[in-house]
N, C-alpha and C positions, 0 to 999 in steps of 0.2 A: 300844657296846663291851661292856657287862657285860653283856649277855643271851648274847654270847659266850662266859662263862666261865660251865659247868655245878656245878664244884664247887669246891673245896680241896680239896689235898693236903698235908698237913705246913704252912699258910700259904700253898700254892704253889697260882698259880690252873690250873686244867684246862680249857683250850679245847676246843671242841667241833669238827667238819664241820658246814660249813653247805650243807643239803640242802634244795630245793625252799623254801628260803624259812626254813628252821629250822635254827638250832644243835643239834648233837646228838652222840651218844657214836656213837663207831664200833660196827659191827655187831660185833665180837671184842671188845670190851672192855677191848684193848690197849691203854697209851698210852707214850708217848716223853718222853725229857728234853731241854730245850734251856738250852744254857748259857753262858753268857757267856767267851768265848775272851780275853779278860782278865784272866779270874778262875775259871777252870776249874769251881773248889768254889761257885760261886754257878749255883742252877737259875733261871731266869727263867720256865719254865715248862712245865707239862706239854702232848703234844698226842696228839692219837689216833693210834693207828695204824691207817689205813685198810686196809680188805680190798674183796676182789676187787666183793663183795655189795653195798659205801659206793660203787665206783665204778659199779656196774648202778645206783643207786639216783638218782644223781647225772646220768648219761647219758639215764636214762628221764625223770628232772625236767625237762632241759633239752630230749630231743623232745619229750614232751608241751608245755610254753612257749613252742616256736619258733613256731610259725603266729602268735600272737595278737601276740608281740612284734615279727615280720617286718612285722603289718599296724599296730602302733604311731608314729601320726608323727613325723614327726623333731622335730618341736617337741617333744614329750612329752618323748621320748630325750633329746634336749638338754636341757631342764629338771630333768632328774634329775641326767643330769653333772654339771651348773652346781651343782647345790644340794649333790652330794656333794663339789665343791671345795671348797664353803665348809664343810663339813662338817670337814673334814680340814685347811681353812686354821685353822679354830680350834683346834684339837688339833697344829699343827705342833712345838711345842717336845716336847710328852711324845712324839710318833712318833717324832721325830727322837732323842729319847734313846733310847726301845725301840730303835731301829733302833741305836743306838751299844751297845746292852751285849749286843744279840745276832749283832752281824756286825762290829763290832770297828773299823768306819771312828771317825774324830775327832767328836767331837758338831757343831761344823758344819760338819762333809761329813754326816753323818746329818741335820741341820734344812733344809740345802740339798737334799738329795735329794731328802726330804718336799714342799719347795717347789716342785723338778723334777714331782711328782706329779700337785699340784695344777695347777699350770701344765700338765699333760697333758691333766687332765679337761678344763678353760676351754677350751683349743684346740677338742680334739674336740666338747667341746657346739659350740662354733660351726661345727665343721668336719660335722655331723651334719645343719645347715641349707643347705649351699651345695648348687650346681645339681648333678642328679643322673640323667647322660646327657647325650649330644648330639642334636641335631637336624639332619638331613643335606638336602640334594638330595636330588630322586628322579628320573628319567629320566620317570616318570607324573607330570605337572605337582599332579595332583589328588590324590596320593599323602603324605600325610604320614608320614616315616622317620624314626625318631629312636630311640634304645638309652634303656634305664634299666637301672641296677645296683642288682641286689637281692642283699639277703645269702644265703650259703651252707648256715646253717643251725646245728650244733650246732658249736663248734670247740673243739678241745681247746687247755691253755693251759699249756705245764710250761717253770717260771722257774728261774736261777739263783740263787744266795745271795749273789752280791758289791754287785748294787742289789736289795734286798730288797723295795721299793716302786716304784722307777723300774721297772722292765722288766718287772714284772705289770701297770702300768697303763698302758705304752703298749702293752702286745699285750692287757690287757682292754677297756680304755676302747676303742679303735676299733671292737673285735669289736661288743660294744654299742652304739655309737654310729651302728652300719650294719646293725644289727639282726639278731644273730646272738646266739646264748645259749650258754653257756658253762660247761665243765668246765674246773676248776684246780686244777695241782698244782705246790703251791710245795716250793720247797727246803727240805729238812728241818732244814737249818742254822739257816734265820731264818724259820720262821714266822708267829712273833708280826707283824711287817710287812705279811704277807700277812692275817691278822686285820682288821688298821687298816684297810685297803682296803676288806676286802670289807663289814664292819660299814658305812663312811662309803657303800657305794654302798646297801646295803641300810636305813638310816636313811633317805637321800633318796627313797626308794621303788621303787627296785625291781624289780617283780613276782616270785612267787616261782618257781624254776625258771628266770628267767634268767641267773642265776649260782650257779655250785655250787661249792664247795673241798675237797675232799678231801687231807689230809695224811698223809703215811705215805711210806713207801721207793718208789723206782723201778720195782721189778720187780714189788713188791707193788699199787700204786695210778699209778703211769707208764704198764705196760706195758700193763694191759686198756685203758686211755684209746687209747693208740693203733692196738691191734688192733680195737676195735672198729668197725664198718661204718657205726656211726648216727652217728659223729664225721667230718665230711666233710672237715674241716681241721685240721691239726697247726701251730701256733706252739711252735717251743724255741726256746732260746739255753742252750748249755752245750757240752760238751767236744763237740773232734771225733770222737771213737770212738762218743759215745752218739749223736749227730747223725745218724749214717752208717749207724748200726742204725736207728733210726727211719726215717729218710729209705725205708731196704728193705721194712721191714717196711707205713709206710703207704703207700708207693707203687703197692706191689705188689696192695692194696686199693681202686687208687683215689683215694686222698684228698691233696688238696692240703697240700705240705707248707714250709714256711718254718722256717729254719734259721741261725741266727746264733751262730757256734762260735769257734774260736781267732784269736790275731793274732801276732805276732811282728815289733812297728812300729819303726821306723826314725825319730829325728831326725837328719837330715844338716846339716851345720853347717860351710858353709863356709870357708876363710878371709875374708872381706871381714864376714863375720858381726859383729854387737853382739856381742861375749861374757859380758857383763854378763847381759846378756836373753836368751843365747842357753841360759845356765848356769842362770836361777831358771826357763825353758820346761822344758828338759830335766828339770829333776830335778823339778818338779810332775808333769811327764809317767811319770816312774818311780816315784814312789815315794809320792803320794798314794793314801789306801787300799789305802796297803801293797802299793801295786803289785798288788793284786790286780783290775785291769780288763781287760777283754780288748783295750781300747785303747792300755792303756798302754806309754810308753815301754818297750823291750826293749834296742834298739839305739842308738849312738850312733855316729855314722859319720863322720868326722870328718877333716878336711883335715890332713895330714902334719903341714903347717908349722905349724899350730895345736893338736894333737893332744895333746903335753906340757903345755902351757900350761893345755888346756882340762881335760886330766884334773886338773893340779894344783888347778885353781877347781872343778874338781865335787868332787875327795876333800877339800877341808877345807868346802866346804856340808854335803855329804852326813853327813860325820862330826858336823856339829854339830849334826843335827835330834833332834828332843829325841824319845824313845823309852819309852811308856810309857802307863800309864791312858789310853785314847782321851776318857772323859768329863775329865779332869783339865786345867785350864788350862794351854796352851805347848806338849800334845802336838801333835808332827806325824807320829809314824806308830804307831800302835796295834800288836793284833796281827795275827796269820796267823787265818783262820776256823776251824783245830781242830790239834789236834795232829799230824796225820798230815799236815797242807799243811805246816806247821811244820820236822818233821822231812824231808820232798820238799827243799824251798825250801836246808835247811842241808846235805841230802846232794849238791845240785847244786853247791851251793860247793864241799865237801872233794872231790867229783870233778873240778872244772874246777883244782882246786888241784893236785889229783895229775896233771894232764894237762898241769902247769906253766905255765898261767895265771894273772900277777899279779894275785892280791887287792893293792890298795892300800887298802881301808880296809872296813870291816863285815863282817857276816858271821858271828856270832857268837848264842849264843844267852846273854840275860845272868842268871847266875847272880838275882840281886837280883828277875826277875819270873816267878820259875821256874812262880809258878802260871799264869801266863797261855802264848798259842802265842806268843812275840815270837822273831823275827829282827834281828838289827839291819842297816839298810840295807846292800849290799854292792854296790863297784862294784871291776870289773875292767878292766885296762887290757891293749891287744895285742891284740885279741881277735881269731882267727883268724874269718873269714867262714862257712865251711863248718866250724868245730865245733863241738860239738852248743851251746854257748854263743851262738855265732852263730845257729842254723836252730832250734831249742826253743823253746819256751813256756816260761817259768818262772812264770808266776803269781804274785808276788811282788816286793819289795823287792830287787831285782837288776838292776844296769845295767851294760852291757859296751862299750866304748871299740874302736872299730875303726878302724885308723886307713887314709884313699885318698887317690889321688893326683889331688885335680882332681872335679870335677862327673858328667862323663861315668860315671867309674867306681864313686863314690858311688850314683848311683842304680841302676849294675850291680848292685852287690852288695846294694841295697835289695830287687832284684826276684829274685833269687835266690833264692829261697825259695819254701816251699806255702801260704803264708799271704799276705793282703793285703787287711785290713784297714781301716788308719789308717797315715800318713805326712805327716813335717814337714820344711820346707826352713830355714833360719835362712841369712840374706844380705840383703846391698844392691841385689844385680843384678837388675832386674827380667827381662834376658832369659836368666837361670840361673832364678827362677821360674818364668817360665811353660813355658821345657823341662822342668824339673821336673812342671808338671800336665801335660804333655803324657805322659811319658813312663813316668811310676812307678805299677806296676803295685796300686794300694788303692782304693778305695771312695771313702774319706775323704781329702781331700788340707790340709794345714794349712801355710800358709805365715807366720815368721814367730810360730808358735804352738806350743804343745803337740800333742802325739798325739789325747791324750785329751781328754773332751769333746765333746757334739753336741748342737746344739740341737733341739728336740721338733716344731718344722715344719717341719725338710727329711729328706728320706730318711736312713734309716741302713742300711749293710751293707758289705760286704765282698766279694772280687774271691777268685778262687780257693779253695781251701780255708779260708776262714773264711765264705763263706756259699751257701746253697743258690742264687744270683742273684736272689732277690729283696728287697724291700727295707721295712723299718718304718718308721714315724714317718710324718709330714707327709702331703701329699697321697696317698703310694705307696702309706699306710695301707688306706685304699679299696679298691685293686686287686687286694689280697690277699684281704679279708673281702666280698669283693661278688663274683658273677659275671654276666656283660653280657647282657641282652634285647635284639635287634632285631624293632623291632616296625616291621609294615608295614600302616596305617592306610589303606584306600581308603572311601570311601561308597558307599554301595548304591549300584544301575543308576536311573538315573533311570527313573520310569514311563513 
């Protein structure tokens, strides 16, 4: 980690890009502040701002690298994972804090994540040794037919900021584990996270040129990564609008692209429902990490007859979660990732207010933490299907109470929507369940449970407008980062 920091500033340390195996100063000389959205007037750190010249530099690293790494065995590959978890498992407490004072989640949602990271790499090192191809019939008895999946080559790798460490290492870690080499641009919100990653793969060894980072803005250090021809593949996860330009722009190039973008999820909550369990799902589902996941609870869709009841047990929960310092003991929801989400998140409320939707509880921004982005959790009740309340993203600490009549129309108005994501059912009925997976148009289906949440070995993605159709994590991982060889094996003519 400290070959990583080139200099001081005022006390303050200055990261470098890490190119072709070297920490280094951007080619402009520029660099950026990153700050703690808590504490607004605290800098955590300086970082480069990347130009067009850091990402040729970066691109050329990883063509030049890819042959020698494509022909690296998967044992090696794996060995390196494996050693960069335990890398990162020793350092879990201080990442987990960096990760709390530059992205604002609770210190452990920040050590838990770290530990989601770690638990990425262990997977993939194993997942880097399992069988790789099939072996088929052949109509020619003497004919051995069987596919290998090799990697794609250079792939570009651009993260959001709300898992600062989880969602660089499941779209880096597999790229590498299938032998592909890699340009990264992380989110300019939390890059110190991005740091910890790339440091712990480059301690374990590496090679240089198989991973590169370049930081800096979107259009500045995003947009050559994806116009580029010698980048064969695009991984994002981030808004729909930037997904959508991307998706055009590398498509239209040729190159394979994956895209994991907005949700607008639904727990539906019967009447026959626990409400007990139905009320601490729900509100983990909204309002952990400040609601800022792209899984997270958005909607609450809820049976008439239970409806009052349930709002009343969500507004005095929600009102009484403690609001404040994410590192500070009893916090449960920090803040918004910068001012400008801050001030989104609170103008949604005074508009859904003017549009005469009951706020019953949050929604406020409170005097007392004015130096941090805080919102205080807000939940609305009535909440019409079709306004913008109901069909929007809010990215935040905001959950809306919709009340239906009955099962069938519950998952109506779940599926009404552009987005589709993540979806929960809360009940006793097993045969409301499984119509429920049968029927509700998401990705992710959670009965029983929160929205949010997915574990690192089965697919992840989304249905409609939240994803490109294809899918991260687990096995699927492969099928994105590899593409297939039919090889058809006959032996000479006999003499």
């Amino acid at each position: 980690m400290s070959k990583a920091i080139l200099q001081e500033k005022d006390g303050i340390p200055v990261y470098g890009n890490f190119i072709n195996g070297e920490w280094k100063a951007g080619s402009g000389g520029e660099t950026f502040e990153n700050r703690n959205p808590a504490k607004a007037s605290e800098i955590i750190g300086h970082f480069q701002s990347g130009s067009a010249e850091d990402v040729e530099a970066a691109i050329s690293a990883a063509e030049d690298a890819k042959r020698a790494w494509a022909e690296t065995s998967a044992i090696t590959r794996a060995n390196i994972l494996y050693k960069a978890s335990e890398i990162l498992a020793s350092r879990m407490n201080q990442v987990g804090r960096d990760l709390t004072r530059e992205e604002g989640k609770t210190l452990k949602e920040g050590i838990g994540e770290t530990g989601r990271s770690v638990q990425i790499l262990r997977y993939f090192a194993g997942e880097a040794q399992q069988p790789n191809g099939e072996h088929y019939p052949s109509a020619n008895p003497t004919t051995m037919l069987y596919t290998m999946q090799e990697p794609l080559g250079v792939v570009g790798i651009i993260t959001p900021w709300n898992f600062p460490i989880a969602i660089p290492a499941w779209k880096i870690v597999p790229a590498l584990a299938f032998g592909n080499t890699v340009v990264f641009k992380p989110a300019s919100a939390t890059p110190l996270c991005a740091v910890h990653l790339v440091s712990a793969l480059e301690e374990a060894g590496l090679p240089a040129g198989v991973l590169n980072m370049v930081t800096g803005s979107a259009g500045t250090v995003g947009d050559p990564i994806v116009r580029d021809d010698r980048v064969v593949a695009i991984s994002f996860t981030g808004s729909n609008e930037v997904g959508l330009d991307i998706k055009q722009v590398a498509s239209a190039r040729g190159a394979k692209v994956q895209l994991e973008m907005g949700g607008k999820n639904p727990a539906i909550v019967l009447a026959d429902a626990d409400l007990d369990h139905a009320v601490t799902q729900v509100i983990n589902g909204a309002m952990m990490s400040t609601g800022q996941k792209c899984t997270a609870t958005s909607r609450a869709i809820v049976d008439r007859s239970i409806a009052a009841e349930l709002t009343e047990r969500l507004s005095k929960r929600i009102g009484d979660l403690k609001v404040g310092d994410p590192l500070a003991d009893g916090t449960i929801i920090g803040p918004l990732i910068d001012e400008r989400s801050a001030e989104r998140v609170a103008g949604e409320i005074a508009r859904a207010q003017g549009e005469g939707v009951a706020l019953v509880t949050g929604g406020e921004r409170p005097a007392s933490l004015a130096d941090g982005h805080f919102v205080t959790p807000a939940l609305f009740a009535d909440v019409a299907p079709q306004s913008r309340l109901g069909q929007e993203e809010m990215f935040g600490p905001l959950l809306g109470v919709i009340p239906v009549d009955g099962v069938d129309e519950a998952i109506d108005v779940a599926n009404k929507i552009r987005f589709g994501l993540s979806a929960s059912l809360f009940t006793r009925d097993l045969g409301r369940a499984l119509q429920f997976v049968r029927q509700i148009h998401a990705g992710i289906v959670h009965v029983n449970s929160e929205t949010a949440g997915a574990e690192p070995h089965v697919p992840f993605g989304g249905y409609k407008g939240s994803s490109s159709y294809s899918r991260e994590q687990g096995k699927a991982a492969r099928d994105f980062y590899t593409q297939i060889k039919t090889v058809y094996l006959d032996p000479p003519p006999e003499a």
